[in-house]
N, C-alpha and C positions, 0 to 999 in steps of 0.2 A: 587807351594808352595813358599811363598815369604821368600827371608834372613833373617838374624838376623839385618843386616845393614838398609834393605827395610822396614820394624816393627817399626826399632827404627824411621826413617826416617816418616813414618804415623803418628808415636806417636808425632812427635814436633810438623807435620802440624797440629795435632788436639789440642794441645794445643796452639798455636800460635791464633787461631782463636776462642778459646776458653777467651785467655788475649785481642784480640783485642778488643774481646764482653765486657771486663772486669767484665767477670762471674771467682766467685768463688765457686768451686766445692763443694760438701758436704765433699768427700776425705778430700780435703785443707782446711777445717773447722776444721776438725776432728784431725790434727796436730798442732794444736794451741793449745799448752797446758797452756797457760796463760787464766785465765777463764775473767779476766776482757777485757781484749787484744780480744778474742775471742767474747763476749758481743757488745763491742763495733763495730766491722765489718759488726752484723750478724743486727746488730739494722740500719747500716747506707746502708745496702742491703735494709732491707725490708722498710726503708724511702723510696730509691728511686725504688722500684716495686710500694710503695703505690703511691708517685706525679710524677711517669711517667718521672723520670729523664733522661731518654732515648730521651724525646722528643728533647732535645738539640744535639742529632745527628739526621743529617738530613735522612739518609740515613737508620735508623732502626727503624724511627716513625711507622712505620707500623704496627711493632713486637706487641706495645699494643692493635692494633686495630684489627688485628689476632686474641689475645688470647682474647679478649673480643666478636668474631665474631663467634669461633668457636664452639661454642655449641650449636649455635641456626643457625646451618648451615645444611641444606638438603643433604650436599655432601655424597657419597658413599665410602669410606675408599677402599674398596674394589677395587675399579673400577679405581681410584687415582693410587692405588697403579702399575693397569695393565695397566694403560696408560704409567705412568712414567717406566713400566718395556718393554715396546715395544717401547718406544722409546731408548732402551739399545742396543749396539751393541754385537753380537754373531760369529764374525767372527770365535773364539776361537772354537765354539761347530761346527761349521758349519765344521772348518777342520777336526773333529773327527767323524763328521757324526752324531751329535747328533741334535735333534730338539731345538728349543729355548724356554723353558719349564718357570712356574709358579705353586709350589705347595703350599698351605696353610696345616699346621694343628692346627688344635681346638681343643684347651683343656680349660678346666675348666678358669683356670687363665693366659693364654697368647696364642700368636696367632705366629707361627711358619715360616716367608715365607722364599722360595729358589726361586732361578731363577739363571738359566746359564749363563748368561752374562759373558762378559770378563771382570769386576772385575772393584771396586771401583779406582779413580784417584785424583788426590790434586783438577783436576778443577771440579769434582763430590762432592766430598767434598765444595768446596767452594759455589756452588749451593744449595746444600743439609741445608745449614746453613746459608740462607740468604733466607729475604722475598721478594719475584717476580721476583727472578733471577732464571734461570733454564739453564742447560748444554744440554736440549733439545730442538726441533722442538716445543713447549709447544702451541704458536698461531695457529697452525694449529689440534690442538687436543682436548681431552675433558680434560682440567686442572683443571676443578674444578669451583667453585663459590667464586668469588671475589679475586682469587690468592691462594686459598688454598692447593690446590696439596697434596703433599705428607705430610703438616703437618695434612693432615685429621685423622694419625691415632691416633692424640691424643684426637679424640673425642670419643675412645675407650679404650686408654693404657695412664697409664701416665710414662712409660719407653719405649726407644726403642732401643733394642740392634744392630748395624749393626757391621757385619764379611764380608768382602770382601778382597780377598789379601792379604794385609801388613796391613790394618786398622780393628781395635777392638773399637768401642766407641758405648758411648750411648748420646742417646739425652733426658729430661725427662721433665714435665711439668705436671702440677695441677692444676685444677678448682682454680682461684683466684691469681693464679701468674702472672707475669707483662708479660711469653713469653719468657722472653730471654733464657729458659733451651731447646726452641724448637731449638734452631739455634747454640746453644753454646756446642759443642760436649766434651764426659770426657772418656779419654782415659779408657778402661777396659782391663786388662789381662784376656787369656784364653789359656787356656789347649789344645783344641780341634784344630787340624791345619784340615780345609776344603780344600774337593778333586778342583782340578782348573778345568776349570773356576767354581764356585757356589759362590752367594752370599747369607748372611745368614741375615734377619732382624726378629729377636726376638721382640714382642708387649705382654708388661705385663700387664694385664688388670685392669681396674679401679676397687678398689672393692665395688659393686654396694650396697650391705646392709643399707647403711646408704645416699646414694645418689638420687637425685628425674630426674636424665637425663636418659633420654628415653632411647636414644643413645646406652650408656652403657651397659642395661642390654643385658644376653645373648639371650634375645629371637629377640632382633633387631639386632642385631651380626648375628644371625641364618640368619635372613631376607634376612638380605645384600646376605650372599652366595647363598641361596636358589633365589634369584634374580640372580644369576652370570650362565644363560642360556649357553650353547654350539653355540649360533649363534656370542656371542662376538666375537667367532674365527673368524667371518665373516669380521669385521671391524678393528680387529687388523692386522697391516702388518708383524710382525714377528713374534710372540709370536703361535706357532702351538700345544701346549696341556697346558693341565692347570687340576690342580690335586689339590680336598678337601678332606680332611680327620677329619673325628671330632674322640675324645676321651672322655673316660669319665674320674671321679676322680682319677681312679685305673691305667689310662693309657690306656685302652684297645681301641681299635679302635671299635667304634659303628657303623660307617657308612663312605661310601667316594663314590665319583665320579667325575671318570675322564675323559676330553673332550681332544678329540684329532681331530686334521683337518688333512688330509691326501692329500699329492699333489696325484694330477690327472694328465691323460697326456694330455685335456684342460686347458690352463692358465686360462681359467675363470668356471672353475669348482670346485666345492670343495665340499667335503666329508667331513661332521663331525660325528665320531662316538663316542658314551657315555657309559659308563658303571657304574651302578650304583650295586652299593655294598650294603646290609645290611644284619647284621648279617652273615658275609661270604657268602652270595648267590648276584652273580650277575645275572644284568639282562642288557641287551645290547640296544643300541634304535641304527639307523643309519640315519641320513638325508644328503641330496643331495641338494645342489642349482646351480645356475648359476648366479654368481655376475659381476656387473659390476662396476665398480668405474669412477669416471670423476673429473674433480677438476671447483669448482664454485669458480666466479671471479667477482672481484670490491662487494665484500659485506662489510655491516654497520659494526660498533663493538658488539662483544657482550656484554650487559651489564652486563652478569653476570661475564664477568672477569676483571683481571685488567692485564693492560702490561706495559713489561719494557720500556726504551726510545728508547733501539735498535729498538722492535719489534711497536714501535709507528713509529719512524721514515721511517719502511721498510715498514709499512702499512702490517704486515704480518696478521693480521686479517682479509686482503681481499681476502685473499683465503683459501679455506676449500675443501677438498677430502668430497665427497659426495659418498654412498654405496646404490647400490639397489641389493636386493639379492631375486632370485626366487627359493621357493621349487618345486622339484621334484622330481620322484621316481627312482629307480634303473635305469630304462630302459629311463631315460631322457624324462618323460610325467609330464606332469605340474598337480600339484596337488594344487588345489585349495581349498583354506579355510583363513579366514581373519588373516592377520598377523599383527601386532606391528611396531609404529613408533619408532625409537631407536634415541634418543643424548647418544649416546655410549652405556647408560642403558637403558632396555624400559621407555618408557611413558604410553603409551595406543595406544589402535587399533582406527584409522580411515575411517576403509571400504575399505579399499585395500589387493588386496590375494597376494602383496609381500610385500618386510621388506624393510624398508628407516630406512638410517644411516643420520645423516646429524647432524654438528655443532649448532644444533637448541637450539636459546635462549627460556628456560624453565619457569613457573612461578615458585613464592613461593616453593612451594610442590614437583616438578617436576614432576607432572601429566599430564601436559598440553603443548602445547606451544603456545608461547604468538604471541596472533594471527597479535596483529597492530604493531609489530616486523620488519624495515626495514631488517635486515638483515634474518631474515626469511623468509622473499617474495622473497630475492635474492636467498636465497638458495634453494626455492620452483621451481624456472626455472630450477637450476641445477639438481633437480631430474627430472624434463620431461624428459632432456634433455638426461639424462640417462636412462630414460626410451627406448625411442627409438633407443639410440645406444646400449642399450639389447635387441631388439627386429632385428637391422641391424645382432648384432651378431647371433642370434637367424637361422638365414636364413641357416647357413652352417652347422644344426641339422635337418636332416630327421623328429626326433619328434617332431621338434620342430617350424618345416618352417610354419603349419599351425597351430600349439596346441596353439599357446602364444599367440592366442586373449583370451583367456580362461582368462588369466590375467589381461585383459584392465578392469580398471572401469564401472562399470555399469550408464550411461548419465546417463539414463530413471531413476537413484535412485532420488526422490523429497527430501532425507533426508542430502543430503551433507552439510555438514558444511560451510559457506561461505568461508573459507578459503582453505579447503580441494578441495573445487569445481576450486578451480584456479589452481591446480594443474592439476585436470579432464581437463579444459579445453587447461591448456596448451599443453598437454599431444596429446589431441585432436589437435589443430594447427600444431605441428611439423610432426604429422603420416600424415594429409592431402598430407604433398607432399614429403614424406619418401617414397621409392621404395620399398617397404617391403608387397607386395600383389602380389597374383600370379591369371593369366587366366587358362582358364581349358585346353588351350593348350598347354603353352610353361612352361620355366622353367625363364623366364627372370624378375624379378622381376617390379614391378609397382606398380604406385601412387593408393590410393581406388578413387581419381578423373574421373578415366581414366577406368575404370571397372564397371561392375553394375549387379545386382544381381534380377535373372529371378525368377518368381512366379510359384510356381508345378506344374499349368496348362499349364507354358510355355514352359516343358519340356519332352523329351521324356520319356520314358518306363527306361533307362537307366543312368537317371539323367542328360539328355546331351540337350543343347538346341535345341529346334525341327528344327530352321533353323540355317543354318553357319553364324557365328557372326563375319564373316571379317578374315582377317591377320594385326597388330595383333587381337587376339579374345578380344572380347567388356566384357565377361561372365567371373566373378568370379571363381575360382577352386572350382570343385564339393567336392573337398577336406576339405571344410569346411563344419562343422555341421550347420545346421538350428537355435541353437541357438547359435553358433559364427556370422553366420549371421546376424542374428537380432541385437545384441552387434555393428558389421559394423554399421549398420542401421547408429546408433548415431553418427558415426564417418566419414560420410559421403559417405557409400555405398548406392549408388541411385537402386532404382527398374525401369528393362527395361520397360517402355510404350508402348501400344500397338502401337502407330506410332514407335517407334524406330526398334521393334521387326516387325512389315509389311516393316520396310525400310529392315530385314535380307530377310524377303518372297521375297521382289521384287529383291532385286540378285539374290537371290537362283534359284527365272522364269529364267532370263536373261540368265544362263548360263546351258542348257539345256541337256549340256555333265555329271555336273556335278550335275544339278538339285535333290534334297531328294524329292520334291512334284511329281515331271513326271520320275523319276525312277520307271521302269516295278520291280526290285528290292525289292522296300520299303515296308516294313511290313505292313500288314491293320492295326496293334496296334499303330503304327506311325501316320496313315492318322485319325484317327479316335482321338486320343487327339490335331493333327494338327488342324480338323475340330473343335472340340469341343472348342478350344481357339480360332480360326477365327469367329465362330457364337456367341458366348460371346459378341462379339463387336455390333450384333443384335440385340442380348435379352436385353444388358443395354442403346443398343441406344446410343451408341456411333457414333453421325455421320460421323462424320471427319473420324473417321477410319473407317466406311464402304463407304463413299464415293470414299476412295483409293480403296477399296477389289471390290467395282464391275468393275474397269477397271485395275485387275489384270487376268491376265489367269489363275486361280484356276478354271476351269471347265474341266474334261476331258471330248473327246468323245470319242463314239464307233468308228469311224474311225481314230482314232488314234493321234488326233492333240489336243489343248490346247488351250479353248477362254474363254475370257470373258464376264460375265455377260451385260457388255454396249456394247457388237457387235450385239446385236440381240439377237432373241428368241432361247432359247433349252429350250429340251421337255425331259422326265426321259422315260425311254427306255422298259417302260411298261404301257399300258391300263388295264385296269380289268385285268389284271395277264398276258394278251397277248404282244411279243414284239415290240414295233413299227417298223418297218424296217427304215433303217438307209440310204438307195438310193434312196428316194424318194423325197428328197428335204425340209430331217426335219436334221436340227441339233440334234442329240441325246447323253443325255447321255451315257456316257461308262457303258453298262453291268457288269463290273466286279464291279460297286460302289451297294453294298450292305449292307452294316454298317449305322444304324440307324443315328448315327450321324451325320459321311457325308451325309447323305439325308439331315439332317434337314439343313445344312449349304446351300445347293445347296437351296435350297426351298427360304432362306434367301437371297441367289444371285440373284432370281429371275428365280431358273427352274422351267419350271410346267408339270402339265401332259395331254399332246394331245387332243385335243378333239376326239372322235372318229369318226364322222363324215369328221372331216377333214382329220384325217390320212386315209381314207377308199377312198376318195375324189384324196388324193395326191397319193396314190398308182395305181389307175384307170388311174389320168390324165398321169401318168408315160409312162404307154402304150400306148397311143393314138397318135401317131407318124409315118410316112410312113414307116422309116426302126423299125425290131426286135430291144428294146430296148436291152443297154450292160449290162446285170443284170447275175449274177452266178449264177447256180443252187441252191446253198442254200440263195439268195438271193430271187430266185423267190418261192423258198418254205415259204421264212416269209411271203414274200407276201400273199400267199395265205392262209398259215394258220390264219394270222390275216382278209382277209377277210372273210372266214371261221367262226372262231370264232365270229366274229361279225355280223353277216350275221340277226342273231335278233335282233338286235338295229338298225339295219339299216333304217328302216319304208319300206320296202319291196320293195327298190330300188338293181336293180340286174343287172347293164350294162356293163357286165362280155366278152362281144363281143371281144373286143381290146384285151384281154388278151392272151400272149402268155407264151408258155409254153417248158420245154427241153422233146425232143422226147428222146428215147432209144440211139442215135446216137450222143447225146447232142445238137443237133442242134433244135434252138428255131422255134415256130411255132404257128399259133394260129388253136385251136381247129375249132372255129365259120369259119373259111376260109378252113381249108385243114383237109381230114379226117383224126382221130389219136385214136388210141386203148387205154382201159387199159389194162396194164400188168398185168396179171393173169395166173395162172395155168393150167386153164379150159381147157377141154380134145377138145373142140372146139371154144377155143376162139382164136383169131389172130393169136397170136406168135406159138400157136400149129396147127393151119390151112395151115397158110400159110408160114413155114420153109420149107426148102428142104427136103425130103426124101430118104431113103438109095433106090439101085436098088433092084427090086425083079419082082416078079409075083401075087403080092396082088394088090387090087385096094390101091390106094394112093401111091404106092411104086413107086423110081423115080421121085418124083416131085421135079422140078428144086428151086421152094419158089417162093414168090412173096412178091415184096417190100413195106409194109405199116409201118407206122410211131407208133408206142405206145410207151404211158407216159413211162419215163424214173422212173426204177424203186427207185431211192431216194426220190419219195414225198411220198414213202411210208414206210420208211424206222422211224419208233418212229410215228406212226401214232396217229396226236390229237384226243382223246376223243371229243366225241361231246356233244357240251356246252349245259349248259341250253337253252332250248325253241329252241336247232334248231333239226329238225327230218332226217334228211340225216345223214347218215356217212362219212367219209371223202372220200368213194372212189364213194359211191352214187352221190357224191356232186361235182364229176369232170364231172361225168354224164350228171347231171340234170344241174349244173349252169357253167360248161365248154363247156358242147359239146363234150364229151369225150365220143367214142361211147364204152358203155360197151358189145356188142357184133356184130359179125360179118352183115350188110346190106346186105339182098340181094333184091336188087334192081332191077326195070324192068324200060330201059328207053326209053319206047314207049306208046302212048296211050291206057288206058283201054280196050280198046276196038277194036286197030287199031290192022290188023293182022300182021302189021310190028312191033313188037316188040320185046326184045330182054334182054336180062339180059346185068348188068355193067360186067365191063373189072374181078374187083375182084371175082363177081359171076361166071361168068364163069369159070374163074380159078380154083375155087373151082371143078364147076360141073365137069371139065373137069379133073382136075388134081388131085381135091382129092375127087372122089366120094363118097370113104368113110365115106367125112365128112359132104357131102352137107346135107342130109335130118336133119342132125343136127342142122347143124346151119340154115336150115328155121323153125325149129323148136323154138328154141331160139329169132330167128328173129320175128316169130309170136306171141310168147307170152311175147316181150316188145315191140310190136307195139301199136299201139293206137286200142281201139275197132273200128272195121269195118261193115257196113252196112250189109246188107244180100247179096247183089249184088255182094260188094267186094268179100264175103267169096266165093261165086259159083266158082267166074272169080280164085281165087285163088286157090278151090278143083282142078277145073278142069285145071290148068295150072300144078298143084303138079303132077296131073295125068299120063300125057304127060311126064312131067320130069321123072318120076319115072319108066315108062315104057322104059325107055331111060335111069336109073343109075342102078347099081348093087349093090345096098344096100338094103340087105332085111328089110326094114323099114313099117311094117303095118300100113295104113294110117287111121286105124278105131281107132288105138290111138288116132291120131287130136282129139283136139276136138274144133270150133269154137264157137265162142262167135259173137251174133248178138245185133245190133241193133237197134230199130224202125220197 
């Protein structure tokens, strides 16, 4: 509360500067009670308001070029008024813990503002009543059009009462007056002593009935506020809530809303929440941004102001605080929708999803701004430039490391504005080599130069590149959406080529510990889109990159190594459905490659499939050798099942001799040289013949066994079906085209006829050791021998005869029954 001494002391400075003006008040009119005396003053005022007597001071010519300027002035009274209130200092509320506030209220006939500041001062005063002088930062702000500032509000009031501190005066002025009521202050007593710090500025409004200025009425009045958005908080640096209130005739409050900014515990974040009032029901909105601010340098003047000689001489028009402010939501996710270019008040929207602040010279209207504007192009780098140090800041927000391309300009728009487009591009220039991009490995931030971005087919099942892309990684963060990507696109996110992506395949060969292609590991869902983007390079003919791919080892085999298509021939590890065996001096594919896909790639390297001839050919030649060739038993079973199976297409070539075979003891052997049984159950065949037998008193009982060789029972073990057009079975067929005796010889190795003759080593054994079993197996013997003559049979009856009268096996021999022939 200020003194009686501090009052009176306001009250001299306001007339002091009221006589400098050599304004006389209506008051000091009004005390002149001599009427001729009073006539005569009021006649040699309005002489000199009419011919501009003012002009002959140098220093207040302005005054009439003001009050003639301002009614056909686009300025915003409103806005004037919250510049010149943020440039006020607040230390006073700041110690009490109060925000630094701006309320209007709206009534009918005057306009009511408060604001907390620390209180009106002689050199505020001296500012306040002079034209183009100002006690503030005014060059670096939005002051207005042509110098007009704070006398904008007498494009709506022609009184204006201010209360601050020790000072009570008004300042008043009229359509047609020369000005000087705007600057020449008249002390006013008052009743009402205001709480500290508040200033009070009373605006009584024009009454518009009889008036043709736009301005005036209250429906433009309305405008101005209903323009007064909550983002202003955005660009003001102290001013943190701001409060309208309209009334009607009666006083009653009809409507209000208050914007308030809320510190965050980010310096570069800010919360504005609104509450808008009608009829006593409010309703709440909240928005979120992330502002950045930068200061632009060495800029033109603007021409829509005018400055004083200090702020000529300091050149303080060549710097201007620039604001870019990004919406988003609670949880700090970018919310994208086109926002407004702001010179303090908006303009209009330019195709951008954030808000630019920027000291931008406006046209006429201030709808626009004025495009061939040097000081606009200078200020157009400073918002890049801001751009990307919101986007550096950007990096230390989880939401926001990858979300904020969501905001970058769309290139690919054909509709930009020539002017607006140089902002795109600068915008563009500075991110090229800004570290503000991340790989899908690390966390270290990077140039979009230095990265590139892989096409769906070049990636796994997981979204991860099919081959390793280096240290550091070459490959974009999967973290970005596909159409953040394409947005990259413009900005120079290149797409991997398939030579860049064969230069990841060809490490990835090289080091075979670490290998994704020759890992026993790797998914077939892996090899199989691996395949499908390697044979791509095929199907479009791309040569160059398959002239690499055939002298890569992308081939596997079945024996377990890795070559390539230019080493030589491989063969796919199947004929007509049968497998080729893989020891015989064929390169083959690996058995486990059975996905369409990779076939088809392999096919594209150049595998093919065998001929059959030849593989039938190279399996034959395999044995033809002095010593038993070194083949596994399941190797010699492929063997033979594919000669087997193919034993029809052969053209009835069957030079089966050389082939050997594992006996029971595993030890290999060929049939056509050394005699060898099938394994069977049969009550008289080999393994049941000729084993040892327990001691007893039965014929056979006690036989010590006797050593013969039979098929080892694994070639029988999933025994193959037999194929079309061949009539053997598989075990017929060791028989017939091995030499594989299916039942016991009993052989005589002396002449037909000579009476020295004698049965083999085996037969005897039999006879002798297992009589039991002999008439059986000449039985057996008889009926898979070949037909015999009639001669044969006799010499054979009667040799049986002899034997039989000689074994104790009651065997009736009127069973026999012989078969002759000729």
């Amino acid at each position: 509360m200020a003194s009686s001494d501090g009052r009176q002391r306001a009250k001299e400075l306001v007339e002091e500067i009221a006589e400098e003006h050599g304004y006389v008040g209506e008051e000091t009119l009004q005390h002149i009670t001599n009427p001729e005396a009073r006539r005569k003053i009021e006649t040699a005022l309005h002489k000199k308001d009419v011919l501009g007597g003012l002009s002959i001071i140098t220093h207040l010519t302005s005054i009439n070029r003001l009050a003639k300027n301002l009614y056909s002035s686009k300025a915003r009274f409103i806005f004037q008024l919250l510049q010149n209130a943020d440039d006020n200092q607040y230390s006073r509320a700041a110690a009490s813990g109060s925000v630094p506030f701006v309320s209007y209220r709206v009534f009918p006939d005057r306009i009511i503002i408060e604001c907390n500041e620390d209180g009106f001062t002689h050199k505020n005063l001296t500012a306040i009543c002079s034209v183009g002088q100002s006690s503030k930062t005014g060059a670096q702000g939005y002051i207005g059009e042509k110098g007009i500032g704070f006398k904008s509000i007498f494009m709506v009031a022609w009184k204006a009462h201010i209360q601050s501190e020790a000072f009570s005066f008004t300042l008043r002025h009229k359509k047609g007056e020369s000005g000087m009521g705007m600057i020449s202050p008249v002390w006013e007593e008052t009743g009402e002593v205001l709480e500290s710090p508040l200033t009070r500025i009373t605006l009584y409004l024009h009454n518009t009935e009889n008036s043709n200025a736009v301005a005036e009425t209250p429906e433009a009045i309305r405008t101005q506020f209903d323009e007064l958005q909550e983002t202003v908080l955005l660009f003001l640096k102290k001013i943190r809530r701001i409060n309208v209130e309209f009334y009607d005739n009666n006083g009653k409050q009809t409507t209000s809303v208050t914007h308030v900014r809320t510190a965050q515990f980010q310096p570069d974040r800010v919360k504005l929440e609104s509450i808008f009032t009608t009829n006593g029901r409010p309703q709440k909105r909240i928005k979120h941004f992330h502002v950045t601010r930068v200061s632009a340098t060495k800029l033109e003047k603007n021409d829509n102001r005018t400055y004083s000689e200090a702020e000529e001489a300091a050149k303080a028009y060549s710097f201007s605080e620039v604001v870019v402010a990004f919406p988003l939501s609670e949880a700090s996710v970018p919310i994208v929708e086109p926002q407004e270019i702001f010179a303090f008040l908006p303009v209009r929207p330019a195709g951008f999803n954030f808000i630019i602040q920027a000291d931008f010279v406006t046209n006429a209207n201030r709808q626009d701004i004025v495009k061939d504007s040097l000081r606009n192009v200078g200020l157009l780098h400073a918002v890049g430039e801001a751009f990307v140090s919101a986007v550096i800041q950007f990096q230390a927000y989880e939401t926001l490391r990858y979300r904020w391309v969501q905001f970058l300009p769309d290139r690919q728009n054909g509709s930009w504005d020539p002017f607006w487009l140089g902002l795109v591009e600068k915008i563009t220039t500075l991110l090229r080599s800004a570290p503000v991009f991340y790989d899908h490995k690390g966390f270290v931030p990077r140039t979009v130069k230095e990265l590139f971005r892989v096409a769906y087919d070049g990636l796994d099942e997981h979204g991860d590149p099919l081959f390793d892309d280096g240290n550091p990684a070459q490959v974009i963060s999967l973290r970005y959406s596909q159409t953040e990507l394409h947005v990259l696109g413009s900005y120079g996110l290149r797409h991997a080529d398939h030579l860049r992506i064969v230069d990841w395949l060809r490490a990835d060969l090289r080091n075979a510990k670490s290998s994704r292609m020759k890992s026993p590991d790797t998914p077939e869902s892996w090899h199989e889109r691996a395949a499908n983007f390697l044979d791509a390079a095929f199907v479009k003919k791309m040569h160059r990159i398959t002239a690499e791919l055939v002298n890569l080892d992308l081939i596997p085999l079945e024996d377990g190594s890795w070559a390539s298509a230019s080493s030589g021939p491989i063969y796919f590890a199947q004929v007509d459905g049968l497998n080729v065996p893989t020891d015989v001096g064929l390169r083959i594919l690996s058995r486990r490659v059975t996905n369409n896909q990779r076939t088809l790639l392999f096919k594209s390297l150049g595998v093919t499939t065998a001929q059959l001839r030849m593989v039938r050919r190279q399996i034959l030649q395999s044995y033809r050798t002095d010593t038993h060739p070194d083949f596994t038993i399941e190797a010699s079973k492929d063997h033979l099942k594919f000669l087997y199976g193919t034993e029809n297409l052969a053209g009835g070539e069957f030079p089966y001799e050389a082939i050997a075979i594992f006996n029971h003891r595993g030890d290999s052997q060929r049939p056509s040289q050394q005699i060898m049984y099938l394994a069977n159950d049969d009550t008289h065949g080999a393994m049941e013949v000729f084993k040892a037998t327990s001691p007893g008193s039965n014929p056979g009982d006690g036989a010590i066994g006797y050593n013969v060789a039979t098929v080892n029972r694994e070639y029988f073990k999933d025994e193959p079906a037999a194929p079309k057009g061949q009539t053997m079975s598989w075990r017929a067929w060791f028989g017939k085209r091995l030499g594989v005796r299916t039942h016991i010889d009993i052989r005589f190795l002396s002449g037909l006829f000579s009476s020295a003759f004698y049965l083999a080593e085996e037969s005897q054994y039999i006879q002798s050791s297992r009589p039991d079993k002999f008439m059986g197996c000449v039985v057996r013997w008889y009926w898979h021998s070949p037909p015999c003559n009639l001669v044969m049979a006799k010499f054979v009856a009667f040799r049986l005869l002899w034997f039989y009268a000689e074994a104790s096996e009651g065997f009736l021999l009127k069973k026999l029954t012989f078969r002759f022939t000729g």
